[in-house]
N, C-alpha and C positions, 0 to 999 in steps of 0.2 A: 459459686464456690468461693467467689472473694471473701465474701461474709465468714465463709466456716475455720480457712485455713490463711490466714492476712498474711500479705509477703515479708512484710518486716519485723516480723517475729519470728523470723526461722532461727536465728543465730540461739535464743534456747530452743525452739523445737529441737535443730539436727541435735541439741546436748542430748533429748527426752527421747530422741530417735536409737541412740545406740544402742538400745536395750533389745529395739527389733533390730535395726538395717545392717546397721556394723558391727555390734558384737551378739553372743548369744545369749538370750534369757536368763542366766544361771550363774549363778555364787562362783566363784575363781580365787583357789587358792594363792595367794603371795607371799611368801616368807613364812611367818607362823601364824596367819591370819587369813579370814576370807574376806574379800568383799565382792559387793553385788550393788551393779547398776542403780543408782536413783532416779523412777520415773513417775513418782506421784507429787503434783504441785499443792502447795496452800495459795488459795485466792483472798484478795482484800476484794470484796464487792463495793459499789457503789450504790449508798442508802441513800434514804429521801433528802428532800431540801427541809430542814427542819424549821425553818423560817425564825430562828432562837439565835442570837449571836454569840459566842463562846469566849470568857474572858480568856486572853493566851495566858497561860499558865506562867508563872514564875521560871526562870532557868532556874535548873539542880545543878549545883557546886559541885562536881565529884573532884576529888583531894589523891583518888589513885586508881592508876590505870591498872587495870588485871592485865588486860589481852592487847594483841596489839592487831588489827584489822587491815588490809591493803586492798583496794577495790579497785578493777581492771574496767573503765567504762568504757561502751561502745555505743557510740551516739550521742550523748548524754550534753544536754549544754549547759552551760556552764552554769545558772544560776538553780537548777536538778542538781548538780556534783554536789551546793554547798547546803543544801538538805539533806542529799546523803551523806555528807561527812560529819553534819550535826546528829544524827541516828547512830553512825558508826561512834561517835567518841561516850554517846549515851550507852550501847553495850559493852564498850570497850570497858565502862566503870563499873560493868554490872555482869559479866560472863568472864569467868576466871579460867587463863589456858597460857599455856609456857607457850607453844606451837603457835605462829604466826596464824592468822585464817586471810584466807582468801575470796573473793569475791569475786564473781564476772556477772557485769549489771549492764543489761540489755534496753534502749533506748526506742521504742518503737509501736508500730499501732496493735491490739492487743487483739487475739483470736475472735474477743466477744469482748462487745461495746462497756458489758456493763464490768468487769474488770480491771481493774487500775492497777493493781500489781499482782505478780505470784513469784512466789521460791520455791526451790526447795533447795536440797542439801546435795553437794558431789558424788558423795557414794554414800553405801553403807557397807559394816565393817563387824563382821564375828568372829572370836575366838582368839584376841589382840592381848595381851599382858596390862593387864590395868581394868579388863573391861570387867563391871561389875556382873554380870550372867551374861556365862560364855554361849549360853543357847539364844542370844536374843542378838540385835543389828543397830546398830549406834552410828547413829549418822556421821559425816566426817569431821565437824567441827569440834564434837561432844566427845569423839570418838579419841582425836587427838589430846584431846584435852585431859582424857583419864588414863592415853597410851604415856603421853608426857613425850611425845613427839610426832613429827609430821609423818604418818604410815603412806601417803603418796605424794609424795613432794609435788610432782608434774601436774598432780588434779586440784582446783579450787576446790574451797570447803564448803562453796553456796554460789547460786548461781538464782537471779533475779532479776526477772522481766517487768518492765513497766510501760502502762499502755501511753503513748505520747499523748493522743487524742483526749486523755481524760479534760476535764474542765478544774483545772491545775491553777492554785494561786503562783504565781510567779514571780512575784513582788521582792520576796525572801525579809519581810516584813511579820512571818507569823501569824499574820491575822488573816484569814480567809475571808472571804465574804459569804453569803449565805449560800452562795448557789457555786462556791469553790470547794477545791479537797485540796487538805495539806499532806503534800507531800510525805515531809518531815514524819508524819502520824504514821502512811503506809509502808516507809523502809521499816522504824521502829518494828510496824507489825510484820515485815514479811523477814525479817531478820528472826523473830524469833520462830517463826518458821524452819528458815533453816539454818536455824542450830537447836532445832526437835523437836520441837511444839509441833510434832506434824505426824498423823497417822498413815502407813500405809497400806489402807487397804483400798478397794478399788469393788463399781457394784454394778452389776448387769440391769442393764433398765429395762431387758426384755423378759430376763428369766428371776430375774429376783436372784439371784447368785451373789454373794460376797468373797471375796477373796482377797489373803494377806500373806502373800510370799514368806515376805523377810519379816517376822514381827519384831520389833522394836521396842524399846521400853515405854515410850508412849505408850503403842496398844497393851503392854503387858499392866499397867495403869488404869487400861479403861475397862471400866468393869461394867456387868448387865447387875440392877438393882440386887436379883440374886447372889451374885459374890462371883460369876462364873469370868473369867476374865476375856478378854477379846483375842489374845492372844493365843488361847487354848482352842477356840472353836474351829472346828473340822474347816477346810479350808480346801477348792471351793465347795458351799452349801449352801444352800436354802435358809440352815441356821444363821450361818453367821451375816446373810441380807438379811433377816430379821431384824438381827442384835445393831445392826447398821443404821435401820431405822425404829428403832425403839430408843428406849432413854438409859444413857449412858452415865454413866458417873465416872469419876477420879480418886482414886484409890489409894494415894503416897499421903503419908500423913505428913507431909511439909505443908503439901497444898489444904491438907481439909483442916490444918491449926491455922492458916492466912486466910481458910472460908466462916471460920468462926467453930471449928469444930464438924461441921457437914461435907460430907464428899461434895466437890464442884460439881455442877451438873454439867455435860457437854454438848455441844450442838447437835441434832439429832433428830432433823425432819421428817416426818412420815413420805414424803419425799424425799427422797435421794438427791444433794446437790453435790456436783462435782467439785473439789478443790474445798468445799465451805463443811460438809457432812463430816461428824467424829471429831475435825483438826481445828475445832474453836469450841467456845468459851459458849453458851447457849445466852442463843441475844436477848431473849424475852426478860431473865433474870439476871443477867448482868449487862444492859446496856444504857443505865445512868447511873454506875458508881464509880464514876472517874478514872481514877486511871487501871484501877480493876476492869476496865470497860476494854482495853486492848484489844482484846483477845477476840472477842464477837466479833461475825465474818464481816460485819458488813460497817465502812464507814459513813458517816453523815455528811452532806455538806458543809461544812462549816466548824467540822468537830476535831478537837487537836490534843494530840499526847506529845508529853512531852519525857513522858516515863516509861518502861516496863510494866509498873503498878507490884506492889507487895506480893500479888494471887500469882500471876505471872511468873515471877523469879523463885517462890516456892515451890513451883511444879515444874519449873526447871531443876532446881535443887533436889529433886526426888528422881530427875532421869540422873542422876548421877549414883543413885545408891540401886541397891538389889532387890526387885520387885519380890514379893514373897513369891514360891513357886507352888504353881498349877499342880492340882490330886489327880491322880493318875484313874483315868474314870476306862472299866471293862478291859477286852485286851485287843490288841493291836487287828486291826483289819487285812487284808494280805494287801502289799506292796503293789504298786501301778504301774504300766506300763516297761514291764521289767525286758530288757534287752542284753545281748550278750555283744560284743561288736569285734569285730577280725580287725586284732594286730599282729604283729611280727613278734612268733614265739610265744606271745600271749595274748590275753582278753580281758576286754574293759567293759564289765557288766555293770550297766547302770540301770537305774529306775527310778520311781517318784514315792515319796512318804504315802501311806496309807491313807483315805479319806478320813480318818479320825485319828492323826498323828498327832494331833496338838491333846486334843482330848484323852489319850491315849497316853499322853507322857513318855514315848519311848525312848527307849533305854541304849538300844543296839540292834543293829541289822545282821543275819549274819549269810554268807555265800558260800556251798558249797561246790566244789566241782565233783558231778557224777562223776566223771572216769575215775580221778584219784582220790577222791573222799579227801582233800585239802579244801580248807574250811577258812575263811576272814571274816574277821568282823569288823565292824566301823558305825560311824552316829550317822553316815548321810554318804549317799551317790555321789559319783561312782567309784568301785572297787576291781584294784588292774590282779588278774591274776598274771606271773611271767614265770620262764622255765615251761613252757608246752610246746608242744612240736607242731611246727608247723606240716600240714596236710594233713593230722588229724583233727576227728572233731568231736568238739568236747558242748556239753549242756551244761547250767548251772539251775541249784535254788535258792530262792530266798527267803529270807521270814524275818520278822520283826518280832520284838520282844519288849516286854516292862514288867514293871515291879509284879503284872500280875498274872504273867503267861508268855504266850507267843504263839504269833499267828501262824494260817497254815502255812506252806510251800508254794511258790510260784515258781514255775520252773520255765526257764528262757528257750528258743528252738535253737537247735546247735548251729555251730558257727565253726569253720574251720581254720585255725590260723595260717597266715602264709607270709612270706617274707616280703620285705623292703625293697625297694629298688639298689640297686651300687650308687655310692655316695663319692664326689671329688670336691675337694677344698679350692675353690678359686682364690679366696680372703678370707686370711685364718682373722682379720682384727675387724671385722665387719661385719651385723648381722644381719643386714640386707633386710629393713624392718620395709623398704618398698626398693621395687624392682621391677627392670620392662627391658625390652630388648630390640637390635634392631640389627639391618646389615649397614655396612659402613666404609666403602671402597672397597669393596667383595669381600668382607669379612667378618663375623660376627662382632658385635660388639654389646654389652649389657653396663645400662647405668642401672644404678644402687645408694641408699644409705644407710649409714649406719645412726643407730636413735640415741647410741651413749653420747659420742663423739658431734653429731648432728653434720657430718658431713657428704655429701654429695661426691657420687665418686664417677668413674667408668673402666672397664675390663674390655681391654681388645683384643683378638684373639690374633698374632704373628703369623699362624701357620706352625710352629712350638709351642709356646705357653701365650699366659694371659699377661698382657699388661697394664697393672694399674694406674690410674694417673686420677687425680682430686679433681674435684670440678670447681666447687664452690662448697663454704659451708663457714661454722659460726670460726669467729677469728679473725676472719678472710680479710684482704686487706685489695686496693689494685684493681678496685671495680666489686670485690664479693660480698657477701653478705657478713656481718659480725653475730650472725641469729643462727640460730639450728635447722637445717634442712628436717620439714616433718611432714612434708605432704607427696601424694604422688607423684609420678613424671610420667613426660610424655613425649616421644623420639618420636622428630621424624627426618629425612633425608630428602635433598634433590642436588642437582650436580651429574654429571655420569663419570664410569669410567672408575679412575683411582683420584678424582679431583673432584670428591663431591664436599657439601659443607653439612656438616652434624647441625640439627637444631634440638635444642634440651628447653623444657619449659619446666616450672616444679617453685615449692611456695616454702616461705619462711616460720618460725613460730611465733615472730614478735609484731612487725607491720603489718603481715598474713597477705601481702602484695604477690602478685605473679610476675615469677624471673625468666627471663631469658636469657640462656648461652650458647654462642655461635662455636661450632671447632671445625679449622680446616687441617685438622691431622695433626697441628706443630701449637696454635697456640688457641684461646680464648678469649673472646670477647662478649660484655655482660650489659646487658640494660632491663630496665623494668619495664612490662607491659603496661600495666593497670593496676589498682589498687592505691596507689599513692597521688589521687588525684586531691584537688581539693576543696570537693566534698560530693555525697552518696550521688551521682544522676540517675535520679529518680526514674521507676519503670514506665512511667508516664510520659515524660521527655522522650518527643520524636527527634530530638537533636542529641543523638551519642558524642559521649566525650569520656575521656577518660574519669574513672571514677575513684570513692575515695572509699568503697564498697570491701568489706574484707571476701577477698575471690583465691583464695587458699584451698578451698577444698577438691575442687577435682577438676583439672585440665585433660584437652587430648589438640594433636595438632595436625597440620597435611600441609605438606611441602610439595610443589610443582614448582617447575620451570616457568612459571610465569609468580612466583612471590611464596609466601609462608602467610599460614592460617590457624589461629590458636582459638578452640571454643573452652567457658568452663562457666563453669557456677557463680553467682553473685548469690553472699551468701547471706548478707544483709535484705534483700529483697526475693531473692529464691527463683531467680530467672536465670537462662541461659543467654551468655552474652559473648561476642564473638569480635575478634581484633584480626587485622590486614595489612600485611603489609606486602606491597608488591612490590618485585623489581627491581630496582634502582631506587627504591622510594628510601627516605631516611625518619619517614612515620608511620605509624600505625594509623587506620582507619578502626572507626570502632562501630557496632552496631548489637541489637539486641535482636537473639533469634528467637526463644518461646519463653514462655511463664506467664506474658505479659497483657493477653487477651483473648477470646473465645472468636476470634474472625481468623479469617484468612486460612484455615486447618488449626491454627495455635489453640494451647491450653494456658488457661487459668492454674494449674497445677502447680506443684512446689516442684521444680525441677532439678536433675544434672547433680543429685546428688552422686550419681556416677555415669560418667560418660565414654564413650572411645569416637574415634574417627576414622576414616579411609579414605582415598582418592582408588576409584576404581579405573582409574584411565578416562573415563569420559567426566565425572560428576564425584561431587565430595560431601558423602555419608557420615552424619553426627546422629548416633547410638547414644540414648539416656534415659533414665526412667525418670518417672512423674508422680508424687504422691499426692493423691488425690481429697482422702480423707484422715483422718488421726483418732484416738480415742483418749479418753481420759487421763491415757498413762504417755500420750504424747506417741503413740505407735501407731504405725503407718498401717489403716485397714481399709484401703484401696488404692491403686495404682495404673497405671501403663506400662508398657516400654515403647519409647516412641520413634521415630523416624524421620530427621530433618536434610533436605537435598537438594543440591543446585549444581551449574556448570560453575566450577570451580574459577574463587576470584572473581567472578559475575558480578552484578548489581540487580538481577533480579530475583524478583520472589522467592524465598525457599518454597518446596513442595512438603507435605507433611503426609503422614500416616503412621498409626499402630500394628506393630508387632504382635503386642499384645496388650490384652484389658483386663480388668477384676470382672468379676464373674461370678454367681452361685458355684459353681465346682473350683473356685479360682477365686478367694476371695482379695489375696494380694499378691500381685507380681511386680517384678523389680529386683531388689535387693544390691543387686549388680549386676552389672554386663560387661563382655568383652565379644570382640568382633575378629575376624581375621578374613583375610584375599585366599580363595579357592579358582580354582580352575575353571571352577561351574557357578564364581561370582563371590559375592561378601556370604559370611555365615555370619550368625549373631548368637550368643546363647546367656539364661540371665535364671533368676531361680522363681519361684513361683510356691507357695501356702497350699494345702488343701482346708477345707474346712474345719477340721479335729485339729489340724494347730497355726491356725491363721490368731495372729498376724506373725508369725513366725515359719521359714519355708523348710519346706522337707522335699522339694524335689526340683532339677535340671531340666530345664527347657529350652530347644534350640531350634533356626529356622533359619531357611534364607534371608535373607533383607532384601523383602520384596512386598509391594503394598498389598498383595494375597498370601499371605504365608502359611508355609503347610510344614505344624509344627511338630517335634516329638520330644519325646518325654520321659525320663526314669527318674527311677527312684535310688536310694541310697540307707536302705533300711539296716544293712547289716554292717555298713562302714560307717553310720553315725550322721545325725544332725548333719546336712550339706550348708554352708556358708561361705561368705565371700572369703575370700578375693579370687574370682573367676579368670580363667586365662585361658583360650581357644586357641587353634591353629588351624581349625578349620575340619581337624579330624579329632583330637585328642582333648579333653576340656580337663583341666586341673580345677581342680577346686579342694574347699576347705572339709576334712570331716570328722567330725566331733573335735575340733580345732587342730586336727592333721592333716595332711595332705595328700588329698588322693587323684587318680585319672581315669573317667571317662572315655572308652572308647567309643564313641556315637558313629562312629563309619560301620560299624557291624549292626548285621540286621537284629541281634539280639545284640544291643550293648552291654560291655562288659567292664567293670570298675576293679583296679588295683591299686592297692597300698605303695605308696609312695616313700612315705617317712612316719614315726609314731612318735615324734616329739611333737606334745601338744601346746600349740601357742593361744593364750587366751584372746591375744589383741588380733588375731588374722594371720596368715600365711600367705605372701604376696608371692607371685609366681612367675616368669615367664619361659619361654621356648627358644630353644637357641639349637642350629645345628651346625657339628662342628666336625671336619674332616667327612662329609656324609651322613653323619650319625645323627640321631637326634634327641635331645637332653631339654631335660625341665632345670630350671632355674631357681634358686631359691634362698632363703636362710636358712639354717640347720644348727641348732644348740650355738648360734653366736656366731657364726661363718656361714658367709658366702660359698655355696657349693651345686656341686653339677648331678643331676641323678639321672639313673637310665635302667633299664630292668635288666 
């Protein structure tokens, strides 16, 4: 497994991850724009030793800056930074953008040996004021640059991984030797990567399938010898893996007057290579004409750019104008997978473009409701019908149309709509982007942040109202952090009585270190766990120490009477690692529980991308998944959920075992999990793929946590796509649906699911369970506030 999935190359995986784990598949409207996830890379391969020595090129004088570039390094040493800041000042002279760009450049060993770097671009971005064709996806660098401002401030514009291991001149001398690669040559080329030199499509190596989501104006460029563009081809199909591996041309005429008047030819193997196929420059014909030579996948030993090259920066200059557009070929095929989904008072019928929508050129969709013959149209899913009555039930149809007809009817199965849970405002100035909960001297209490503000907060419940009180957040002064609270937390309690002590764990957006805050009712006390060490302790190193590892992404903790226990993710290496402090103690102990090797029950696995914990009174359970396998597009297509156990505070062995495995019926489980204390022991429940939309999940799975578990299972067909952020109580599981929030009752022999809330959040819906005066209420954000729901 180490070969497939290397640990120190997580920090872009998890980026290439959120496409499956953390957010959903699909384009997300923001302001007057859409964007959608980036999850296809360009690779620099490593070519032969050419045994040819390379005079280093002349430095180029540029006289004026266009853009200005800031690059965020992780890992990087120092004499790496000053090759990439000599690449950054070379585009900086030669890619014109008002909007700062951004960078997160990743230091570490690469998935596959023969790789030395890959990019891609932050996001991609449709229907923005500036963009030349509003029907096509513009990466973020390119994106900004034509919006004439930054459309997500929060998100890098490029994000680039570099393999440490390569055989790397070091010197910072320029001159390579024959059996070195310059650095300096690979950012130049993964930079123009991402800022658009990059196609994304994506090709099945088993079925011969192509497929291009979000087309872009690159593919809108690459055209089949025919004229037919890539961009237009039925998507997924058999055609467009053809057109994938056949011979591709470039079609802007910036680039074919810098080719001499000839379309460029593109790289375009009768074999399929990942990251190299479509998104370069074909090696055979341009791989000795100097700095024309950029572009082809694969660099030499010994071979060094010190440019763009002329062909380059003209077929950049053509993703900046309007591809001619695609002839509308037959007429529309009927719509895919069309669904009706139960909201409150109304319904959100969604579906997928026809298998020949690009070919097709459509024009408009349109949706009727049978009962009322009220009718909407729109370019793209999904469409909210509102004003219905809840407990009636209503069908809709759909069809597609172009300049040359429209397709038949598809008609969705009825769906009843039904009301929301009651809604109470805890924190009107809070939108509780993560949230958890716990008791607290016999009282409810819920920490929270808020993502504008980036602060940390907590709500305690008097026995009358909540009271607020801040915890830690950006500002902070007196031990807290000056950074934005942006990561999970994780409560837990020991103490009895009314004289227990609160422990809060939870991570910054700037150092990315795991914090710790003590409260005994009156004040606060803060110190850091880990993360600020100084430097990575390797997963190799049987001698734990604190490390310099960024471990920001997912904690959970367990407090007894005999010390405090914090597990979470090392995100640099993709291991589960665990800190102790007992007692009286005024340190932490540190140690490494899985990722780290295939003995002992451990996995080699990428782990603890989400985790929970419990002390069950005897022994203390650490609940995580494990990603086993990835594909192309950096998506998780194998998994566990796994099982780590020992007597609490011990020094022996954990015990291990799976919950759950990927499976033929099951080809990825994971996504998330959460755990909760029952009567009859730990429950655990997490989400699970079936095959028709793996790696992506469509269905709730729960069990005891028990090294035999006997599991069950539903689905969520009529309330929408299920997603994290999971939150259990052992009867009640909230989860996400269709980026709302819905609940699970799993205690009934037929479970039963209700709507919660129908504000849909793109980035997740964090949840937890609090009961108060008896009652019991879900926890949540709601349109910007902190609020309480109950049916």
């Amino acid at each position: 497994m180490r070969g497939q999935l290397r640990k120190s190359s997580t920090f872009a995986l998890v980026l290439g991850l959120l496409a499956s784990i953390l957010l959903p598949t699909q384009s997300v409207a923001l302001s007057n724009f859409k964007v959608a996830p980036s999850t296809v890379w360009g690779y620099t391969y490593a070519g032969k030793a050419t045994g040819v020595a390379e005079t280093r090129p002349p430095k180029v004088a540029y006289l004026e800056q266009k853009s200005k570039f800031v690059v965020n390094y992780k890992n990087f040493p120092e004499w790496a930074k000053r090759d990439f800041q000599a690449a950054v000042d070379i585009w900086s002279a030669n890619f014109a953008s008002t909007p700062q760009i951004t960078i997160d450049a990743s230091w570490g060993r690469s998935a596959s040996y023969g790789v030395l770097g890959s990019a891609r671009p932050g996001n991609y971005y449709s229907g923005f004021d500036g963009a030349p064709d509003q029907s096509l996806w513009y990466p973020s660098a390119l994106a900004n640059a034509l919006a004439g401002k930054d459309l997500e401030p929060e998100n890098p514009e490029m994000v680039i991984q570099v393999n440490s291991l390569a055989q790397w001149n070091t010197r910072g001398d320029g001159s390579p030797k024959l059996n070195e690669y310059d650095l300096q040559s690979v950012f130049l080329h993964e930079m123009g990567h991402g800022l658009g030199f990059l196609s994304t499509d994506s090709y099945d190596q088993f079925f011969g399938y192509g497929t291009i989501e979000q087309p872009t104006p690159y593919d809108a460029y690459a055209q089949l010898p025919d004229g037919r563009r890539l961009s237009d081809l039925p998507s997924p199909s058999i055609e467009l893996g053809k057109a994938l591996t056949s011979t591709l041309v470039w079609a802007g005429p910036l680039g074919m007057a810098a080719n001499g008047g000839a379309k460029p030819i593109l790289y375009t193997p009768a074999r399929y290579e990942e990251g190299s196929s479509v998104s370069h420059l074909d090696e055979a014909t341009y791989a000795n004409l100097g700095a024309n030579s950029i572009m082809t996948p694969n660099l030499d030993a010994g071979e060094i750019f010190r440019e763009p090259g002329t062909l380059l920066l003209a077929m950049m200059e053509d993703l900046r104008r309007k591809p001619p557009v695609g002839v509308a070929v037959g007429i529309p095929q009927t719509v895919r997978n069309a669904t009706a989904l139960i909201a409150d008072s109304s319904a959100i019928v969604t579906f997928d473009p026809p298998a020949n929508a690009r070919t097709a050129q459509i024009t408009s969709y349109s949706v009727r409701n049978l009962k009322t013959d009220q009718v909407k149209s729109s370019t793209e899913s999904p469409i909210t019908f509102t004003g219905l009555k809840n407990g009636t039930s209503y069908s809709f149809s759909i069809v597609a149309s172009n300049t040359n007809g429209t397709s038949d009817a598809v008609i969705t199965a009825p769906i009843t709509p039904q009301a929301g849970w009651k809604r109470f405002v805890i924190d009107d100035k809070a939108d509780a982007r993560h949230v958890t909960s716990t008791t607290f001297n016999g009282k409810p209490l819920i920490a929270y942040t808020d993502s504008k503000s980036g602060i940390l907060k907590i709500a305690a419940w008097d026995g009358k109202s909540w009271k607020r009180t801040t915890v830690d957040g950006a500002g902070g002064t007196s031990g807290k952090t000056k950074s934005k609270i942006t990561s999970t937390i994780s409560l837990c309690v020991n103490g009895s009585g009314t004289k227990q002590l609160l422990h809060i764990f939870y991570s910054e957006s700037d150092d990315r270190d795991l914090r710790y805050a003590t409260y005994d009712g009156k004040k606060f006390v803060y110190e850091i766990v880990d993360g600020n060490g100084v430097q990575v302790n390797d997963y190799k190193d049987p001698v734990r120490v604190r490390t310099g590892s960024d471990v920001s992404v997912s904690n959970a903790c367990v407090a007894t009477a005999g010390g405090i226990q914090v597990f979470y993710r090392d995100e640099s290496q993709g291991i589960l690692l665990g800190a102790t402090k007992v007692k009286g103690s005024t340190k932490w102990s540190y140690e490494l529980v899985d990722g780290d090797r295939k003995t002992d029950g451990r996995s080699t696995g990428d782990v603890a991308f989400h985790l929970k914990a419990l002390f069950d009174g005897k022994k203390t359970y650490v609940v995580y998944d494990s990603v086993l396998t990835i594909n192309q597009k950096k998506q998780a297509t194998s998994g566990e959920v796994r099982v780590a156990s020992r007597n609490t505070l011990s020094a022996e062995a954990w015990s291990y075992y799976n919950l759950d495995s990927s499976g033929s019926a099951t080809p990825m489980t994971g996504f998330d999990i959460s755990i909760a204390k029952t009567l009859n022991g730990l429950q655990a429940t997490w989400l699970i793929s079936s095959p028709a939309t793996a790696p992506n999940p469509n269905r709730i799975r729960w069990s005891p946590v028990q090294s035999n578990p006997t599991q069950s299972v539903a689905t969520s067909e009529n309330y929408g796509v299920p997603g994290k952020y999971l939150n259990t109580d052992g009867a009640f599981i909230a989860y996400n649906c269709q980026q709302r929030l819905c609940v699970l009752d799993s205690a009934r022999a037929v479970p039963v699911i209700k709507l919660v809330s129908s504000e849909q959040r793109p980035e997740g819906i964090d949840s937890a369970w609090v009961v108060v005066d008896r009652v019991r209420y879900l926890v949540a954000g709601y349109k910007g506030q902190l609020s309480m729901f109950r049916p």
